[in-house]
N, C-alpha and C positions, 0 to 999 in steps of 0.2 A: 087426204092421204093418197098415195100413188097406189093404185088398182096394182102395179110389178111389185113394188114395196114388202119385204116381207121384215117385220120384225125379230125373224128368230134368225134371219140369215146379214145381220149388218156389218159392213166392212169400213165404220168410222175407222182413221187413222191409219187407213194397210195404204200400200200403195202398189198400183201395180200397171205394168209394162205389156202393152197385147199389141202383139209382133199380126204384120197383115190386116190393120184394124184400121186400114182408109178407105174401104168398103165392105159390104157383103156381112159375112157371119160376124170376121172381127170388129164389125163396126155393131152390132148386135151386141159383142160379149160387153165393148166400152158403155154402150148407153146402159147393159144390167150394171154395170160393176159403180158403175158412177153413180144411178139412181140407189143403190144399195150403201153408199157415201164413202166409195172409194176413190181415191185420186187415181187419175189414168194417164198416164201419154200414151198416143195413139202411134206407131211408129210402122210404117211401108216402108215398102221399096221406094216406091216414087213420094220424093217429099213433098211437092205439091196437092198425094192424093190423100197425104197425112194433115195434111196444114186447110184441106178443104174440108175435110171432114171435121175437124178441131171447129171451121167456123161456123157449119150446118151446125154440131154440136151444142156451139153456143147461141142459135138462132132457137134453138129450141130451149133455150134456159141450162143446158148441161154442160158445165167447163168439163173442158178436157185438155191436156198441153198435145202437140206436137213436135216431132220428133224423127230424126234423120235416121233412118237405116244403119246400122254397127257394120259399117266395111264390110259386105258384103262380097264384094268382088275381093276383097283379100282370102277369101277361104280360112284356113287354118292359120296365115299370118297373120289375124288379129292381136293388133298389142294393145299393150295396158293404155295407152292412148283411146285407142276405140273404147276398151271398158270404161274408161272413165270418163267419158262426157255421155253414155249410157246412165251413166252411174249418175253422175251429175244430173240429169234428163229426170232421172228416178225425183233425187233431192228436192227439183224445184218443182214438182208435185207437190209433196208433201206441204214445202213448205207452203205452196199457191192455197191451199185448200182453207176454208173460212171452218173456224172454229164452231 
């Protein structure tokens, strides 16, 4: 059993999106939230430190997807475009994750 592991805390089937998680703390909350059997995309600013972390991730045995930053530099012009391949980002989490 994984010494992090906690039984009373499991997130089989949630899925969840941790904005800043191609390094540092956010990369912290993806390795808790995965080992607790949640799906994650990891999602930066820079998509490269997204899509590096996703492979460390899985060098360690922990899938995680990767994931492009929501238009950022649009500000408040974010459209339903943006939302939805966020959104979509979300979906093929879920679906990625082994029964």
């Amino acid at each position: 059993m994984n010494p992090v592991s906690n039984p009373l805390f499991k997130l089989d089937g949630r899925v969840a999106l941790v904005t800043g998680s191609g390094q540092g703390m956010g990369l912290g909350v993806v390795r808790a939230l995965c080992r607790q059997g949640a799906s994650v995309v990891i999602n930066d600013y820079y998509p490269e430190r997204a899509e590096g972390a996703a492979a460390a991730l899985k060098a360690e045995g922990i899938t995680a997807l990767s994931s492009s930053p929501v238009a950022l530099e649009k500000g408040p012009e974010v459209t339903e475009t943006d939302i939805g391949a966020a959104l979509q980002a979300l979906q093929i989490a879920k679906e990625a994750k082994p029964a």
